[in-house]
C-alpha positions in Angstrom: 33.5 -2.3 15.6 33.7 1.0 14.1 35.1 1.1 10.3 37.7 3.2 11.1 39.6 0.4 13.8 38.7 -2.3 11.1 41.1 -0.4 8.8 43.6 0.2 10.9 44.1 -3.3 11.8 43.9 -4.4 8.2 47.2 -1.4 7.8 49.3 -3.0 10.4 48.2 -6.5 9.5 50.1 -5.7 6.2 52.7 -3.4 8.0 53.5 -6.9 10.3 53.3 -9.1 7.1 56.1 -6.9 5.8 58.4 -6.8 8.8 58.2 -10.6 9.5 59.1 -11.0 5.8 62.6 -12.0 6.8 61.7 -15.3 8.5 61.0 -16.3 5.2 64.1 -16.0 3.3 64.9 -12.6 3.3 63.7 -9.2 2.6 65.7 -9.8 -0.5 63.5 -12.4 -1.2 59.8 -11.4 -0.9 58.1 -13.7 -3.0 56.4 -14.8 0.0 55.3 -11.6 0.8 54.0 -11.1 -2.9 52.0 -14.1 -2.3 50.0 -12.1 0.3 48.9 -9.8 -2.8 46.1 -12.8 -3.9 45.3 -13.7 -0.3 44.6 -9.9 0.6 42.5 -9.6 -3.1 40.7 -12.4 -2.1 39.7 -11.4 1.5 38.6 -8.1 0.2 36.5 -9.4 -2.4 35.2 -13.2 -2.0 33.8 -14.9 0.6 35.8 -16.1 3.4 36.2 -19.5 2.3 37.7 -18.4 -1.0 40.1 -16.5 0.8 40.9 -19.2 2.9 41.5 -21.4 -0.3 44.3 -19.2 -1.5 45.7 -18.8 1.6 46.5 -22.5 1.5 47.7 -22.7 -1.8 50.0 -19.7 -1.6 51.2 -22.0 1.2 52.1 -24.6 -0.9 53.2 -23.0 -3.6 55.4 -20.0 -1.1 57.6 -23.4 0.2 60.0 -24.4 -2.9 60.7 -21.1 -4.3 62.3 -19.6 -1.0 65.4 -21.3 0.0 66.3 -20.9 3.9 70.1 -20.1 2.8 69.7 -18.4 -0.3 73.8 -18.2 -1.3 73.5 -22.2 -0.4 70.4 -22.9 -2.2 69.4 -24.5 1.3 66.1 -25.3 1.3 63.6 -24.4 4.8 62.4 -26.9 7.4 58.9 -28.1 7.5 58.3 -26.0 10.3 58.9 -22.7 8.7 56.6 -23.8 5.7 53.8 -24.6 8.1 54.1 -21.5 10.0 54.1 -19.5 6.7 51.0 -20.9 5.9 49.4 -20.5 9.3 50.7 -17.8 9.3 48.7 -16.9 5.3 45.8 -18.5 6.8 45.2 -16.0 9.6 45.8 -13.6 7.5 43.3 -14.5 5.0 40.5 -15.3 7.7 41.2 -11.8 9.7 41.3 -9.4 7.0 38.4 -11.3 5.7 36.6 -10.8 8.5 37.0 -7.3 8.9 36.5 -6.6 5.0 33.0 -7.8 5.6 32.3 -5.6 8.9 33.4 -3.0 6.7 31.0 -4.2 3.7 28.4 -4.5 6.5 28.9 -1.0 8.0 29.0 0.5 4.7 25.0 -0.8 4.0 24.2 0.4 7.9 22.6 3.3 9.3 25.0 4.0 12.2 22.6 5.8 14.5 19.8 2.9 14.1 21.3 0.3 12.7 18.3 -0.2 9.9 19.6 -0.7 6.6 20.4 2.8 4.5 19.8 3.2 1.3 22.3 1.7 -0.6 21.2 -1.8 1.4 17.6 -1.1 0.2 18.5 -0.6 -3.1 19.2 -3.9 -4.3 16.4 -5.3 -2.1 14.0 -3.8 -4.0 14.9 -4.3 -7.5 15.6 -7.9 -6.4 11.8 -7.4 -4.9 10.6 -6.5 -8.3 12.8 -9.3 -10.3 10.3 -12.1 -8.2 7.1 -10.2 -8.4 7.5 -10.0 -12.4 8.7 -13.8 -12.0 5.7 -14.7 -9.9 3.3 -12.3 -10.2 3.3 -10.7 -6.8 2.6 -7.5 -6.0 5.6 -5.2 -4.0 4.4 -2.0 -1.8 7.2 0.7 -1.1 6.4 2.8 2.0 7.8 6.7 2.2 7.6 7.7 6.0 8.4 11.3 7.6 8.6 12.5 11.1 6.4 15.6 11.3 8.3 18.8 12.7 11.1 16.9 13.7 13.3 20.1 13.3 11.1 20.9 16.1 12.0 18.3 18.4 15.7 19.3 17.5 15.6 22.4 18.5 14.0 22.4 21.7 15.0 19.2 22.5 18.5 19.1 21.5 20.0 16.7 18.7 21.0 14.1 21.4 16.6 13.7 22.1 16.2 13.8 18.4 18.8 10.4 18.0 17.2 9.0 20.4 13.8 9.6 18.7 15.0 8.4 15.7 16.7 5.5 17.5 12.9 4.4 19.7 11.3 5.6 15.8 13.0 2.7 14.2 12.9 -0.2 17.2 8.7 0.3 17.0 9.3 -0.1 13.4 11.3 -3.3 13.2 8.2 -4.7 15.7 5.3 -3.5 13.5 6.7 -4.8 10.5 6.2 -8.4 8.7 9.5 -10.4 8.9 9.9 -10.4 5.2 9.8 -6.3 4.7 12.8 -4.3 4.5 13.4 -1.8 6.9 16.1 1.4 6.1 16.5 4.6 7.5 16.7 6.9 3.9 18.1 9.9 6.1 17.5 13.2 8.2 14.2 11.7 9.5 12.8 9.6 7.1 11.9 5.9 6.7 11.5 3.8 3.9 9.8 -0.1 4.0 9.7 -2.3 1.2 6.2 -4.6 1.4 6.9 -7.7 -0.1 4.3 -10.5 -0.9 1.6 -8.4 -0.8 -0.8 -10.8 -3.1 -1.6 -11.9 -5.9 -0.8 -8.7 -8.7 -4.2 -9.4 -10.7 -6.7 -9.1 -7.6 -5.6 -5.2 -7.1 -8.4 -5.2 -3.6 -6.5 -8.1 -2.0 -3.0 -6.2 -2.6 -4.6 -2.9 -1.5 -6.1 -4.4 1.4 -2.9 -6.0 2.2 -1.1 -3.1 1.9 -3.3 -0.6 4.1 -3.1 -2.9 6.7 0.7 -2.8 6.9 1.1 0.8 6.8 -1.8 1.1 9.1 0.3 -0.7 11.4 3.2 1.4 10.5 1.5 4.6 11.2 -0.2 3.2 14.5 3.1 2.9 15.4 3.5 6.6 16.4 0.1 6.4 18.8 2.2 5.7 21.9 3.9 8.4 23.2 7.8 8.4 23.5 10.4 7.9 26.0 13.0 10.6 24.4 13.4 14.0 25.6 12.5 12.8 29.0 9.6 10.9 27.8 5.8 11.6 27.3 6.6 13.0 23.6 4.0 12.5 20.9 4.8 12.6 17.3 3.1 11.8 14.6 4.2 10.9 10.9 3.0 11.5 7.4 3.7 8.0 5.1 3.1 7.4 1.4 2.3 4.3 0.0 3.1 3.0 -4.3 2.4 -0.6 -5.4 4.3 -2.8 -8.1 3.0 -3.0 -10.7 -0.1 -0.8 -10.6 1.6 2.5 -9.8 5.5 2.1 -11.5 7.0 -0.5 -14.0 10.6 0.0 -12.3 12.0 0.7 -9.3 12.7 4.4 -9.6 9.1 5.5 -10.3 8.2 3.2 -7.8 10.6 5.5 -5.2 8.9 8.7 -7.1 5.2 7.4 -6.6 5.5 6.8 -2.7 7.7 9.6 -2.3 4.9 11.8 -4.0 2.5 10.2 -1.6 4.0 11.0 1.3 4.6 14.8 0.2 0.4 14.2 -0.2 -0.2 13.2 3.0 2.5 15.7 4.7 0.8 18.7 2.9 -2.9 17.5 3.5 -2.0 16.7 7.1 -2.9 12.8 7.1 -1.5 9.7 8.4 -1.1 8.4 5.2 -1.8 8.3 1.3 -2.0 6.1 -1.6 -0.5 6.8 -4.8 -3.6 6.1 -7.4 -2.4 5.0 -10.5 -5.9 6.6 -12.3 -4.6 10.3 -10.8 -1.3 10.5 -12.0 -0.7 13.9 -10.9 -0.1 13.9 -7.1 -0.8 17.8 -6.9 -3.9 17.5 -8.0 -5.1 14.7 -6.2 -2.7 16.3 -3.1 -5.4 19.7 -3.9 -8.8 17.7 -3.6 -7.8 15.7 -0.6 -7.3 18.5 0.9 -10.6 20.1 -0.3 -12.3 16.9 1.3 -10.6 17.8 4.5 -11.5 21.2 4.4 -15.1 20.0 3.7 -15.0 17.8 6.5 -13.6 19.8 9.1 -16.3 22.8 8.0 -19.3 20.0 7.5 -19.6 21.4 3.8 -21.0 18.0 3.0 -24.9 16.7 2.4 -26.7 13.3 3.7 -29.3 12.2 1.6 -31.3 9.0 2.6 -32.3 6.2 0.2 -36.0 4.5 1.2 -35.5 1.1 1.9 -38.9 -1.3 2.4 -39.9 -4.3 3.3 -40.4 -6.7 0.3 -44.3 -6.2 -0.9 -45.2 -3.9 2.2 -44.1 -0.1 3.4 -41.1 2.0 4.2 -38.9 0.3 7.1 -36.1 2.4 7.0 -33.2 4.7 5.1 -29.9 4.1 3.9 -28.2 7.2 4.3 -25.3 8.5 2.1 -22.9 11.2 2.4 -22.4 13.7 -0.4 -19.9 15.8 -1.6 -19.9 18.8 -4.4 -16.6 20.1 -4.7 -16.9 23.5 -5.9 -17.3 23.6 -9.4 -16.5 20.2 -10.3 -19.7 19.2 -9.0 -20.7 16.0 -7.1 -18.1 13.9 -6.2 -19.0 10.1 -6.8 -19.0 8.2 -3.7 -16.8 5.5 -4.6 -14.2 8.3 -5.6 -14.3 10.2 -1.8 -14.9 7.6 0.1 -12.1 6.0 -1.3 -9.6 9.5 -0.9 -11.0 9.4 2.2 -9.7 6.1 3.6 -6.4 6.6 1.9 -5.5 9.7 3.5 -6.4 9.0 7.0 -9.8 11.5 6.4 -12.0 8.4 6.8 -12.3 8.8 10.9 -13.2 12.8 10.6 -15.9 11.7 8.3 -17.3 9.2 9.9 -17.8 11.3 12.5 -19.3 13.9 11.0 -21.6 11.7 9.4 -22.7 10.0 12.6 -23.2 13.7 14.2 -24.9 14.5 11.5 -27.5 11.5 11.3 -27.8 11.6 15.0 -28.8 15.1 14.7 -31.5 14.4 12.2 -32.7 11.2 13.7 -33.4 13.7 16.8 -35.3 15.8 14.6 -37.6 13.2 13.1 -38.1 11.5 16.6 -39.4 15.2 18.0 -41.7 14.9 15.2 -42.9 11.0 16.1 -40.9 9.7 13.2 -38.9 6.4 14.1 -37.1 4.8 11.5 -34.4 2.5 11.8 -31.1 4.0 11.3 -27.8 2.9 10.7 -24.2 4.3 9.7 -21.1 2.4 7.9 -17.9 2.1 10.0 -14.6 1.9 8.5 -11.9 -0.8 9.4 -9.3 1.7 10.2 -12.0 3.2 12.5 -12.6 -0.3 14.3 -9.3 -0.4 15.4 -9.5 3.0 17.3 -9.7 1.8 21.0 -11.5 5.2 21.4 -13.7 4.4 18.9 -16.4 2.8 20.7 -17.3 5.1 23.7 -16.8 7.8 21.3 -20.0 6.5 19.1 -21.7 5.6 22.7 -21.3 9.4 24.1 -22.4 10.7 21.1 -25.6 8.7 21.1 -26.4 9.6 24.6 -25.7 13.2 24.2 -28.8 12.9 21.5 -31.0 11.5 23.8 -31.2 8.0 21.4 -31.8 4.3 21.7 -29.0 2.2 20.4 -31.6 -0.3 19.4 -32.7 1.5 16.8 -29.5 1.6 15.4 -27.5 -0.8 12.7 -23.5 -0.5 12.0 -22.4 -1.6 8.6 -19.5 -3.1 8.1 -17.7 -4.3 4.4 -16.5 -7.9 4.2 -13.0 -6.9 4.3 -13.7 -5.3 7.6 -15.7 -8.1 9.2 -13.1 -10.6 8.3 -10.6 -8.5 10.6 -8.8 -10.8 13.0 -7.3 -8.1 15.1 -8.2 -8.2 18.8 -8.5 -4.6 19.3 -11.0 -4.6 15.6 -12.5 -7.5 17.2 -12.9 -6.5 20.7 -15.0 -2.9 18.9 -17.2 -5.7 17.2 -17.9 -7.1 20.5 -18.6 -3.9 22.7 -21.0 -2.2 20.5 -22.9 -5.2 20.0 -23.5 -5.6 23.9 -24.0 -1.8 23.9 -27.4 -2.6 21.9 -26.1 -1.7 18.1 -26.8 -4.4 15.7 -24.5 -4.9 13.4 -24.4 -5.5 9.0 -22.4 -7.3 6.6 -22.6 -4.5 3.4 -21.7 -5.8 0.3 -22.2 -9.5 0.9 -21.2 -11.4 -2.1 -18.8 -9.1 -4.0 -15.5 -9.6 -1.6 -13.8 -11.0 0.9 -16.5 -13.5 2.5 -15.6 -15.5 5.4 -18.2 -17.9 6.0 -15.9 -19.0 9.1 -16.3 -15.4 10.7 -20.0 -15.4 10.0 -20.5 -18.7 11.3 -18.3 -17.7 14.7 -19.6 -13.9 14.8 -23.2 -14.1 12.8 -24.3 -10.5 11.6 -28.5 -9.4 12.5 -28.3 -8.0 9.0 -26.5 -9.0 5.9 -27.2 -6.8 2.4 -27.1 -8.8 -0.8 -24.2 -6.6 -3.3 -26.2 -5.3 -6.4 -23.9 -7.4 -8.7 -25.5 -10.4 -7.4 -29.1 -9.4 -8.4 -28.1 -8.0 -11.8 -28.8 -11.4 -13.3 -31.8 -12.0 -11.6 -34.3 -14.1 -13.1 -32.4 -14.9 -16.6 -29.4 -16.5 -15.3 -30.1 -19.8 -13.3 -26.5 -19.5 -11.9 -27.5 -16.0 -10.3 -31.1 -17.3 -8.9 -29.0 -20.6 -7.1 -26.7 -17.9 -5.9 -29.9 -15.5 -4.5 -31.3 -19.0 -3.1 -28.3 -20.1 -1.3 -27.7 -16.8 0.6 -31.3 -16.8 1.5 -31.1 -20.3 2.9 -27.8 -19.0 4.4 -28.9 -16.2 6.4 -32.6 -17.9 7.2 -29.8 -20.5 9.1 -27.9 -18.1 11.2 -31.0 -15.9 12.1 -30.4 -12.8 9.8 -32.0 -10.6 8.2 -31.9 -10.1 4.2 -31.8 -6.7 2.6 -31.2 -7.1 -1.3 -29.7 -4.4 -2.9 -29.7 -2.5 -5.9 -33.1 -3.6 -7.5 -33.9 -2.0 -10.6 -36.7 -3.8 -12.5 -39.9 -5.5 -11.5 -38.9 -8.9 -12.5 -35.9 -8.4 -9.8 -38.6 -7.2 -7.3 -40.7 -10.2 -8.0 -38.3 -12.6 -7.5 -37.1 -11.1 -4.1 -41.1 -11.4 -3.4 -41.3 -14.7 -4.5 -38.5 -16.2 -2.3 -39.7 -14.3 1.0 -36.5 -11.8 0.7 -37.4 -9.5 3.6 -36.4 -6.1 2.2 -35.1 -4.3 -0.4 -33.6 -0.7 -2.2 -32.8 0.3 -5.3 -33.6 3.0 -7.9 -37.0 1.0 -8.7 -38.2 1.6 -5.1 -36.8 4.9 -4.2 -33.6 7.4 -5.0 -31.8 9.0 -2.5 -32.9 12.1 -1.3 -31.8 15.3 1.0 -33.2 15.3 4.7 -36.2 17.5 3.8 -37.6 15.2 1.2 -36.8 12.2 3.2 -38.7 13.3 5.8 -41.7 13.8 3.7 -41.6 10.4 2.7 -41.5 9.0 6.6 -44.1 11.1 7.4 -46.4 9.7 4.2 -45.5 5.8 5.0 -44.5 5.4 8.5 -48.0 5.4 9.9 -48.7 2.2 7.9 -44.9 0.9 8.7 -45.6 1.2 12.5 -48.1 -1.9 12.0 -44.8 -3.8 10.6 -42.6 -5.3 12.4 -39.5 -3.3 12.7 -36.4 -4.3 11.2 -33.0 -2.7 11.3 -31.9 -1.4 7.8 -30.9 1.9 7.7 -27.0 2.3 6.5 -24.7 5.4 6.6 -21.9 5.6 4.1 
């Protein structure tokens, strides 16, 4: 029921009150009617029972001091006490009642009936009461329609409700049932993640966080039913964390809101607010200078040797590189990272894949056949065009999928999704093999490897770091060995930077290995040098698949 009719009927509820005053004693004599003053104070602001409370005891209290004959002092029948106090008792429970429709409507978004922004408000300072109590972190999500003002006006305002209406029912199915949903106006969204993890293991929170507004984004894939349906919209979301980004709810607005003017301006689905770049506009500036690299394949691939333990070259690991003007080479970790924040991750994954299938065509002209390989992305696995995409493009070049390994991170392997799943599957029966990167330093499921076993799995350089000193770091080498010689897969032990480290890999039968003791990454040109120096003695080798793209 609209507001408006709630307080119309609490008006003539009081206008009624007033009239009927008479049947109890008199106009003359209102103190019954002045006992409608609590009862109304009460139903206005207390619960109903409250209200219901001091209904009854004005009741009671109403009966002796109005006489029914006030010159005679004659005091009233039962019957006119009791219906006084039904009579204060439906009172109490109706204007009650519509007090808290009122209450309710006034914390609603009338077009989508999400929650506004006075609603959210408390929500998430009570959100960041219980994370500081328990140590949990809290994600707030910043969402915008993109050119909505463009669906307005050629559309009409009535298709741009009903947008907003179809925008916020895909939204209450994509999000968890404890988030907090609200419409903050005009077209924009705002979700409050709560129970995101543990606050001290900042990978499982941002893991757990990309996923949920990877699923809020992904809502906007489908096309839409308004304007006559068939209309495709996309969105631009920004994403802060409690406690990493803010320490209080209104930087914690600022940071997502900043993120979302990030991703709006660099044109992605999404952006993290990252606490170690505290000034959006100049992290806003180099994503989009790693967009702009992307999209005009300004960016190198170098290859790192990788060879089998005591024998030749098998393969190459090869890495994308980025120098950004005059700041020089970007690290990795940094790009890769801005990369799968702002959505740029798919765009560069496919340029890298073009680009290593390009150069594998090369060297195979030449009678160089390495083993190859390039590194997918989770966000990219749950693409459903994802895997005919990589398929097409490896036909177009004329390659053999056999001779070709995708690498996936732990936290991507561990993906239960069926569409993530379902990618894992299909390129596996298309003839890639498929890697575990990183093995050791995350999120291992030995569940998932045991029920989906990897050809390949790559030992994380941490591991090896105390190899031989520590004993604990040997039993941990050992164990994975004995691990993967169980399910069938292949070894490649990473980051090996002294001969003691090589010697132990020898010793225990690792099967291959990389690292800046064996071989630095290099551009194509030198790379190729170095296949065309070892391969002919590698060809005598068994073949193994071990070359990664990053």
């Amino acid at each position: 029921m609209p507001d408006a009719q709630v307080k119309i009927q609490i008006v003539l509820g009081l206008a009624v009150a007033w009239l009927i005053s008479p049947a109890f004693g008199g106009q003359e004599h209102v103190s019954p009617v002045w006992f409608v003053a609590p009862i109304l104070w009460a139903a206005f602001n207390q619960r109903a029972l409250v209200a219901l409370l001091v209904a009854v005891v004005s009741a009671v209290l109403a009966g002796p001091f109005t006489p029914a004959d006030v010159d005679a002092g004659t005091a009233q029948p039962l019957s006119l006490w009791a219906s006084r106090g039904l009579f204060f008792i439906f009172l109490a429970l109706a204007v009650s009642h519509g007090a808290r429709r009122v209450r309710i409507g006034a914390l609603l978004d009338p077009l989508t009936g999400l929650a506004n922004r006075g609603a959210l408000t408390p929500r998430v300072e009570a959100a960041l009461t219980r994370s500081e109590r328990r140590q949990e972190a809290v994600g707030l999500v910043y969402l915008d329609i993109d050119d909505f003002k463009v669906v307005n006006d050629s559309l009409g305002h009535a298709s741009g409700d009903e947008l907003l209406r179809e925008v916020a029912e895909r939204l209450r199915q994509v999000t968890r049932a404890g988030d907090v949903l609200a419409r903050h106006g005009g077209d924009e969204f705002i979700v409050l993640l709560d129970g995101l993890g543990d606050a001290r293991d900042p990978s499982t929170v941002e893991r757990n966080a990309a996923a949920a507004v990877e699923r809020i984004v992904g809502a906007f894939e489908a096309p839409f039913a308004a304007g006559g349906g068939d209309l495709r919209v996309a969105c631009s979301a920004g994403l802060g964390l409690f406690p990493a980004d803010a320490s209080d709810a209104d930087t914690l607005h600022r940071c997502a809101d900043a993120a979302m003017y990030a991703a709006k301006t660099g044109h992605f689905p999404w952006a993290r607010y990252v606490p170690s770049t505290r000034d959006p506009i100049t992290r806003l500036a180099r994503a989009a200078r790693l967009r702009d690299a992307v999209d005009s394949g300004n960016l190198e691939l170098h290859y790192q040797p990788i060879f089998a333990v005591g024998g030749p070259l098998m393969g190459l690991e090869a890495l994308a590189r980025w120098r950004d003007g005059d700041a020089g080479y970007v690290p990795p970790s940094e790009f890769i990272a801005l990369a799968e924040e702002t959505g740029v991750i798919d765009a560069l994954g496919d340029w890298v894949l073009g680009e290593l299938l390009r150069q594998a065509r090369v060297w195979r002209d030449e009678g160089l056949h390495p083993r190859y390989g390039f590194n997918v992305a989770p966000r990219q696995l749950r693409q459903p065009g994802f895997v005919p995409s990589v398929i097409s493009a490896l036909e177009s070049h004329g390659l053999d999928a056999g001779d070709f390994v995708i690498e996936l991170t732990e936290s991507a392997w561990a993906l239960e999704e069926s569409q993530s799943l379902e990618s894992l599957g299909a390129l596996r029966e298309a003839g890639f093999r498929l890697a575990i990167d990183d093995f050791g330093a995350g999120y291992s499921s030995l569940s998932r490897i045991r029920d989906f076993p990897a050809e390949v799995i790559k030992i994380d350089r941490s591991l090896l770091r105390g190899v031989p000193e520590h004993p604990q770091s040997v039993a941990t080498m050992t164990a994975i060995f004995q691990l993967a010689a169980a399910l069938g897969s292949d070894v490649v032990a990473e980051g090996v930077e002294t001969d003691e480290q090589y010697a132990f890999l020898k010793e225990q039968g690792c099967a291959l290995a990389q690292g800046f003791a064996l071989g630095r990454p290099a551009p194509a040109e030198a790379a190729g040098e170095m296949l065309r120096a070892h391969l002919a003695e590698s060809r005598r080798v068994r073949r193994t698949p071990i070359a990664i793209a990053a």
